[in-house]
C-alpha positions as CSV (number, residue, x, y, z in Angstrom):
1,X,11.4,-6.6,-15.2
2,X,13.1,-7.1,-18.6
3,X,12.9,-3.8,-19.7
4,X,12.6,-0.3,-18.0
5,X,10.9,2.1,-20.3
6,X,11.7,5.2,-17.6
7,X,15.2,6.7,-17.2
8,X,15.1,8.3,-13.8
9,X,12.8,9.4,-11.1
10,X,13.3,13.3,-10.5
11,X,10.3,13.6,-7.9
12,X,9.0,11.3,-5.7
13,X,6.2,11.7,-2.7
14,X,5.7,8.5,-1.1
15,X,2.6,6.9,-1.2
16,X,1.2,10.3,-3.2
17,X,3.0,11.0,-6.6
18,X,6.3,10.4,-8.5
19,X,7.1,12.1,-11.7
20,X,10.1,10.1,-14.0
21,X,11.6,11.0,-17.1
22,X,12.3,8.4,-20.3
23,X,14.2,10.3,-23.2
24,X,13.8,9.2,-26.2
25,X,16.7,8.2,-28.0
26,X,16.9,6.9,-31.9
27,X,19.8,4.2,-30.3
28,X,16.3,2.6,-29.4
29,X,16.5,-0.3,-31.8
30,X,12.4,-0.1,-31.3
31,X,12.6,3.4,-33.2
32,X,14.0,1.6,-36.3
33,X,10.7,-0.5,-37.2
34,X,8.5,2.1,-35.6
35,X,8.0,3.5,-38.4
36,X,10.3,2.8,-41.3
37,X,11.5,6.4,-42.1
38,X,10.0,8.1,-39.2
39,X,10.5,6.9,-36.1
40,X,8.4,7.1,-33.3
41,X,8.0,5.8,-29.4
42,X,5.3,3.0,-29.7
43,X,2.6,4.1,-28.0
44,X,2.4,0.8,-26.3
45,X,5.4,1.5,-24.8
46,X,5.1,4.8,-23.4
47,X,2.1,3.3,-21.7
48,X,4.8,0.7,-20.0
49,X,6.7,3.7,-18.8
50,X,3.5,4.9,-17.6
51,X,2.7,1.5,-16.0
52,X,6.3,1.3,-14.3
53,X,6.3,4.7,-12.8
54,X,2.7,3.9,-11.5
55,X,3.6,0.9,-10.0
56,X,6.5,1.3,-8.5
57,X,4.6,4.5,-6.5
58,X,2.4,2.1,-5.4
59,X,5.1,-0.7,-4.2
60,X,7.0,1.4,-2.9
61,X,3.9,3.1,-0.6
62,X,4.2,-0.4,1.1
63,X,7.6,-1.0,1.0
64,X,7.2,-4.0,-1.5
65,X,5.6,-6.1,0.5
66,X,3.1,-7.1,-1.5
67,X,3.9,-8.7,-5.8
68,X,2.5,-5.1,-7.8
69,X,1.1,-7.0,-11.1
70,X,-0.4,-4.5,-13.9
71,X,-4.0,-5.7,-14.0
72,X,-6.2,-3.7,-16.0
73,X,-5.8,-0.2,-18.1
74,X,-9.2,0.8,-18.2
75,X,-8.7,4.3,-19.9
76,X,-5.8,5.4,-22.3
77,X,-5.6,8.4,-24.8
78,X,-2.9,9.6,-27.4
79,X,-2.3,13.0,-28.2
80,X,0.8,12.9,-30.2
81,X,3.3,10.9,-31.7
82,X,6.8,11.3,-29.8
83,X,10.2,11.2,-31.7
84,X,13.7,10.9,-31.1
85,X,15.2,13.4,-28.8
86,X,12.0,14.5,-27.1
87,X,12.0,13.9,-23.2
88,X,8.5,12.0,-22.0
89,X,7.6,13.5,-18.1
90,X,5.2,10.5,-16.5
91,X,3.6,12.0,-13.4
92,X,1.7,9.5,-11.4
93,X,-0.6,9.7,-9.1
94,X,-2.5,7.4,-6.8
95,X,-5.9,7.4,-7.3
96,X,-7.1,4.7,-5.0
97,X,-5.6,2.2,-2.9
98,X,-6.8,-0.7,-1.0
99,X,-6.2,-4.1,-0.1
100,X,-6.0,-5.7,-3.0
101,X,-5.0,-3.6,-5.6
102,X,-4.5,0.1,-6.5
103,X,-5.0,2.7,-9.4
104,X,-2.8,5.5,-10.6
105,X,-3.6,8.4,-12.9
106,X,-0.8,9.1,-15.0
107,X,-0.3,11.9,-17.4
108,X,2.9,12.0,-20.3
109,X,3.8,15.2,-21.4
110,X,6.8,16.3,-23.6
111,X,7.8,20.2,-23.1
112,X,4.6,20.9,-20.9
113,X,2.4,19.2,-23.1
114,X,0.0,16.7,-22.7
115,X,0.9,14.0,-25.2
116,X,-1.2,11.0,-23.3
117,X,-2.8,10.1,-20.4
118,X,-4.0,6.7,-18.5
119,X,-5.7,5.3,-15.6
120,X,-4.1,2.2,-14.5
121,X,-5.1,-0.7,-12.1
122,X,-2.7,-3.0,-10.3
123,X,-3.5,-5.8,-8.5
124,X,-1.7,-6.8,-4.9
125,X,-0.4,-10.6,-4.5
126,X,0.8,-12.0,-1.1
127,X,4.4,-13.2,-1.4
128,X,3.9,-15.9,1.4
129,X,1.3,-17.2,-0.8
130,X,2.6,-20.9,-2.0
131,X,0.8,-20.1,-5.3
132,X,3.1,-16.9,-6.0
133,X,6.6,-17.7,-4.0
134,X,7.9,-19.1,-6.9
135,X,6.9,-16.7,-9.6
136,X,9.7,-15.7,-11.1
137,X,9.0,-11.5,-10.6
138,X,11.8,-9.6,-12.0
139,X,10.7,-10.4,-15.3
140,X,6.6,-8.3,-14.9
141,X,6.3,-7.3,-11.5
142,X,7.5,-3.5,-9.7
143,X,9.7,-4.8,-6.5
144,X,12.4,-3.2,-4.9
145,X,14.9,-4.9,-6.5
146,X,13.9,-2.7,-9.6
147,X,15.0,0.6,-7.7
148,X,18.5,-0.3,-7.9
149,X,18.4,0.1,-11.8
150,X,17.7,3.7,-11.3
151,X,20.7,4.6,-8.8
152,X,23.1,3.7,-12.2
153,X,24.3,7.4,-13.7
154,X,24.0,9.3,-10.6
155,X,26.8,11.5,-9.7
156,X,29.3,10.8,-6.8
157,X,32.8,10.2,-6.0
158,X,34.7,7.6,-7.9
159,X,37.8,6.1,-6.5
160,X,40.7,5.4,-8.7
């Protein structure tokens, strides 16, 4: 994946739900353009953050073994324009699940409110497939070589 729009997973109920957080910072170069003069998250963006925490619930609920491909976003609402130094809250949850694909609800909400809201459908590829053993997946899928981007800033010993 070449971007992660979510900082850190705070809950996380396999298979069930997982709830991330993505503060919004205006060291986002995005912010600059997004509007000139007042910035905002690009609401195209908050629904990647959405995507990824909805995804990698459901890769993770079968231990990757499957590619997780975004497929279809078949409902998506805005509330509210989200600025610089407001915390985003996606909380996913699965909605259905079966063999080849899944869908996750997922609601964004800054400070208790709802701010947007999405259904999300992902579809399930076969690795051992010859037709998708060579994708190159770190660049648009949710594996579980993404979770290691979210053990970075978590506290522990440090030797010096």
């Amino acid at each position: 994946m070449r971007w992660i729009w979510i900082d850190r997973f705070v809950e996380f109920e396999s298979g069930v739900r997982a709830v991330a957080l993505k503060n919004v910072s205006l060291a986002e170069e995005h912010l600059h353009d997004h509007f000139p003069g007042y910035p905002t998250m690009p609401g195209s963006l908050m629904l990647e953050g959405m995507a990824q925490t909805g995804g990698i619930l459901l890769g993770q609920k079968h231990d990757f073994e499957q590619i997780v491909v975004l497929a279809k976003v078949p409902k998506v609402s805005y509330e509210r324009l989200i600025g610089p130094g407001e915390t985003i809250r996606y909380e996913a949850t699965v909605a259905d699940d079966r063999p080849e694909g899944g869908t996750t609800a997922v609601t964004a909400t800054v400070d208790g409110e709802t701010v947007a809201e999405a259904e999300i459908m992902f579809a399930y590829l076969d690795k051992s497939d010859p037709a998708y053993g060579g994708v190159d997946q770190k660049n648009f899928v949710f594996e579980s070589a993404l979770m290691g981007a979210f053990e970075a800033g978590r506290g522990g010993s440090v030797a010096l």
